[in-house]
N, C-alpha and C positions, 0 to 999 in steps of 0.2 A: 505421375507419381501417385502413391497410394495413400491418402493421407488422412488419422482417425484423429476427431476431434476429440479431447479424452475432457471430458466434463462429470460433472458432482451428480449422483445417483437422483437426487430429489432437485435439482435447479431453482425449483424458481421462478415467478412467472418473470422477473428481471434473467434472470439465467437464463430460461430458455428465450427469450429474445437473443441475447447475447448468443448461443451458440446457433439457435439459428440464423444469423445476421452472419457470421466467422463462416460458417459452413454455407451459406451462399455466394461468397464472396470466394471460397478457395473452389466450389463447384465449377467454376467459370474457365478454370484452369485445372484441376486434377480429380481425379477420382475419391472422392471422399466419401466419407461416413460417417457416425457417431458412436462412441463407446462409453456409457458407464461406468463410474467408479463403482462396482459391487464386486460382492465376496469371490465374483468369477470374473474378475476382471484378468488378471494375468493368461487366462484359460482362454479369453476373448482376443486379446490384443495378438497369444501366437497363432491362434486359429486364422485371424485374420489378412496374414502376410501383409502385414508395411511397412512403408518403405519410412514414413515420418509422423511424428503426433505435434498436432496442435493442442496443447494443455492448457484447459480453462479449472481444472479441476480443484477445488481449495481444500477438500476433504472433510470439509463440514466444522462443524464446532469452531464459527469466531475463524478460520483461515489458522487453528490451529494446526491441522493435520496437513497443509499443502505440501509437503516435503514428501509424500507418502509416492504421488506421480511420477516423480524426477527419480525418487530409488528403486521402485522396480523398472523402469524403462533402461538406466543404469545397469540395473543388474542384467537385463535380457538384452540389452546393448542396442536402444533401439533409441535414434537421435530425435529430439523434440527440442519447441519451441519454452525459451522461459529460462529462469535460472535455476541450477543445479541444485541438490540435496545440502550442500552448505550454505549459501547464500538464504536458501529459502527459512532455513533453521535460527540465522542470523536475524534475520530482519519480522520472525515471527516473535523472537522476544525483543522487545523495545530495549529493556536494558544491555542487553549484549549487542543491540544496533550502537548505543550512546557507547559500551567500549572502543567500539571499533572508532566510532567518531572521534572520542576523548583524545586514545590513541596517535589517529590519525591528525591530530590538528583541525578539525573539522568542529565549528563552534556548533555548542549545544548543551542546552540549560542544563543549570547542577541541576545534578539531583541523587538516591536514593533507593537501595531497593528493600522493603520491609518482608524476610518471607516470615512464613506462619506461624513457625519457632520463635520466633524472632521478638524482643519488645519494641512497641515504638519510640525510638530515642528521639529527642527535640533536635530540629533540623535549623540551621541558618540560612535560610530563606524563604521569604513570604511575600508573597503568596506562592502557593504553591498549588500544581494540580495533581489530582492523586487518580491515577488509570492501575487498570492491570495491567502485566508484564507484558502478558500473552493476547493474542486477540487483535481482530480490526473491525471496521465498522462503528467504530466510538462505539460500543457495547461495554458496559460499563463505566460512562460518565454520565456523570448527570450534571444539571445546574450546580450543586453545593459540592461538588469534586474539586471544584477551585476555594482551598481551606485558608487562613488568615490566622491561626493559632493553634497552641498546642492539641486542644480540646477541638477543633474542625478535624485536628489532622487525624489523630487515634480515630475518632469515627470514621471518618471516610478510609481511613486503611483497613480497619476493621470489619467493615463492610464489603470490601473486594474479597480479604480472606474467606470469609463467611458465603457470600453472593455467589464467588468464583472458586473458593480452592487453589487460589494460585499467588504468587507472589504481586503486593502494589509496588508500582512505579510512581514514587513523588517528586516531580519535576517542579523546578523553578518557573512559574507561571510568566511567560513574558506577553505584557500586557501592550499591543500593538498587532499589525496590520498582519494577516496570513496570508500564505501563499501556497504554489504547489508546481513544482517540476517533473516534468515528464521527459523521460529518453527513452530514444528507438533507436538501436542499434549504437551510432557514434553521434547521433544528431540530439541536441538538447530544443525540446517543440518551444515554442512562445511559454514564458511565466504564465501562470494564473494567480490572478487574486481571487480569494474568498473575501466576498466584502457582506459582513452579518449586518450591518449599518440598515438594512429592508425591515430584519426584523421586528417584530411587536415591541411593544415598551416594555422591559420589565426583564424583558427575554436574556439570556447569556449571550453573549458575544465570540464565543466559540464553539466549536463542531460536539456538542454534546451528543447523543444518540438520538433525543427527541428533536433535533435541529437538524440531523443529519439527514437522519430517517425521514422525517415526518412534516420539515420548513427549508424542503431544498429550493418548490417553487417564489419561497421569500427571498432566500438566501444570494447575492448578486454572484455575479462571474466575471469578472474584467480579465479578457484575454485578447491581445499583452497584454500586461499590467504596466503602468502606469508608473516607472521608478527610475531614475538616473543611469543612465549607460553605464558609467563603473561599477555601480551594484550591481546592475543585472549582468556584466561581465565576469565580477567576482562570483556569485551566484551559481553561474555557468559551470565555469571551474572546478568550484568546491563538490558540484554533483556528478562532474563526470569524476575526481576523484573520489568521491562517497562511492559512486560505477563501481570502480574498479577495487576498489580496498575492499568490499563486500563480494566482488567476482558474482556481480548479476550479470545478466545475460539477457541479449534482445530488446528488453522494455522495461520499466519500473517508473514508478513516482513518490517522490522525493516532498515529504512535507516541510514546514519553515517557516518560521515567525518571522519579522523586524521590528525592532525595538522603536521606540522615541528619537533614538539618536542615529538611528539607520543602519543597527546593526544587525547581520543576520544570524539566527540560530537554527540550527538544522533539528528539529523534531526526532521521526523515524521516515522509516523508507516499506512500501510496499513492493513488494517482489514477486505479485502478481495482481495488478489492476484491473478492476472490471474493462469491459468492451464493450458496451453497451453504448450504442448508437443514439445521439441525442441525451444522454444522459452522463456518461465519464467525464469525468476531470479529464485526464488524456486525452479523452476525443473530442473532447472540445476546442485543447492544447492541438490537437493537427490540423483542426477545421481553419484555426488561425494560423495555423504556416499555411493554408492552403491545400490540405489535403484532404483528397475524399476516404468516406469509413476504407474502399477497398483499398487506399493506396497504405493505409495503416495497419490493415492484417497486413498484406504482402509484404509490405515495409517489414516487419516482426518476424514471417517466414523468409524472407531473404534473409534477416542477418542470423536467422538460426542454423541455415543452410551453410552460409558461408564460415560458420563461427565452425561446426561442424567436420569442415573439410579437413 
């Protein structure tokens, strides 16, 4: 089978690991290549005759534009790996993720959306953290993102508008232990803990940008994690129904707080995770069920194949 890796024009020296690593792994097995997201991309993909695309592609700007891949390969009717043009849409704005959850029964902090029209009204709950709508990579939190009053909050909204151009998201801060779930296909990997408990004194206790980015070698990983059987039962559950009420496809990870009292709150959901070898959340997540990096591409391309048929 013929099969083009469709990744981000400028990568990354984390990217091109990543698609180098995907493309060594499906080399073993099919005829592959690599293809660019640029202005000749559709020119490229029919040129190319294939038969499937591996999509690593975000489309730049914050994993705003990821939805960009999945609609021309749709339009040219050409099957790949990942979730569709609405899913991807869904879970690239947080707050239309937290509909669907709300919706859905699926626990997940109040919260808010301020757009730039908009005043900021006083909110009943504090703390609160205030992210942009759009975006991943904590790209736009900072330490003081988690506000405690009227006067934190108008700032830190006001500053996304400004920063970002785009709508804040003001979530009910829940102050307890993080996690992060991974599914492939119909399989949900071992939980992850984020445990920030390494970091310096002083430091925030959640995935800020500068934490994220720049104190990941601090930052611990307990994979399992470390939680009571019913929870992580119920846990299970709640994500492969998140899965399916979002209609992702193949692979995504599921963020999620627990409270004091062991309750869980479902975040957002990413709907395309990095790959990156030694480094992902996810990959870390198969290494503990026992899988190797190739068993988790293939994992990804089997069930895109079969989702396919």
């Amino acid at each position: 089978m013929k099969i083009a890796v469709v990744h981000d024009e400028k990568p990354g020296e984390v990217g091109m690991k990543m698609l180098k690593s995907i493309a060594g792994v499906l080399e073993k097995h099919h005829e592959v290549f690599s293809v660019p997201l640029t202005p000749n991309f559709v020119e490229k993909i029919e040129s190319a005759g294939i038969d499937f695309a591996f999509n690593i592609a975000t489309g730049g700007e914050g994993h705003r534009r990821q939805f960009y891949v999945p609609a021309i390969l749709d339009f040219r009717n050409i099957p790949y790996t990942g979730s569709g043009v609405s899913a991807n849409c869904l879970c690239i704005d947080k707050s239309l993720t937290k509909v669907v959850m709300t919706d859905s029964g699926i626990p997940t902090p109040k919260y808010v959306c301020f757009k730039q029209s908009h005043p900021v009204e006083e909110i009943d709950f504090y703390p609160a953290i205030v992210k942009p709508s759009c975006g991943g990579s904590a790209v736009g939190i900072w330490a003081d993102s988690v506000v405690s009053d009227r006067i934190e909050l108008e700032r830190a909204v006001k500053r996304i508008h400004r920063e970002y151009g785009e709508p804040a998201l003001v979530e009910e801060f829940i102050d307890g232990r993080e996690f992060s779930i991974g599914i492939v296909g119909r399989t949900v990997l071992p939980i992850l803990e984020i445990d920030f408990s390494f970091l310096p004194a002083g430091m925030e206790r959640f995935y800020s940008y500068r934490v994220k980015q720049y104190l990941g070698e601090k930052t611990g990983y307990i994979c399992p994690a470390d939680i009571p059987e019913d929870l992580k039962t119920k846990i299970e559950s709640l994500s492969l129904e998140l899965f399916d009420r979002l209609d992702l496809g193949d692979y995504a990870r599921i963020d999620l707080r627990i409270d004091g009292q062991g309750e869980p709150y479902f975040l957002e959901v990413n709907s395309l995770p990095l790959l990156v070898p030694d480094y992902s959340d996810i990959v870390k997540m198969a290494v503990a069920a026992g899988w190797e990096y190739d068993d988790l591409i293939l994992a990804i391309l089997d069930s895109a194949i079969e989702r396919r048929r």
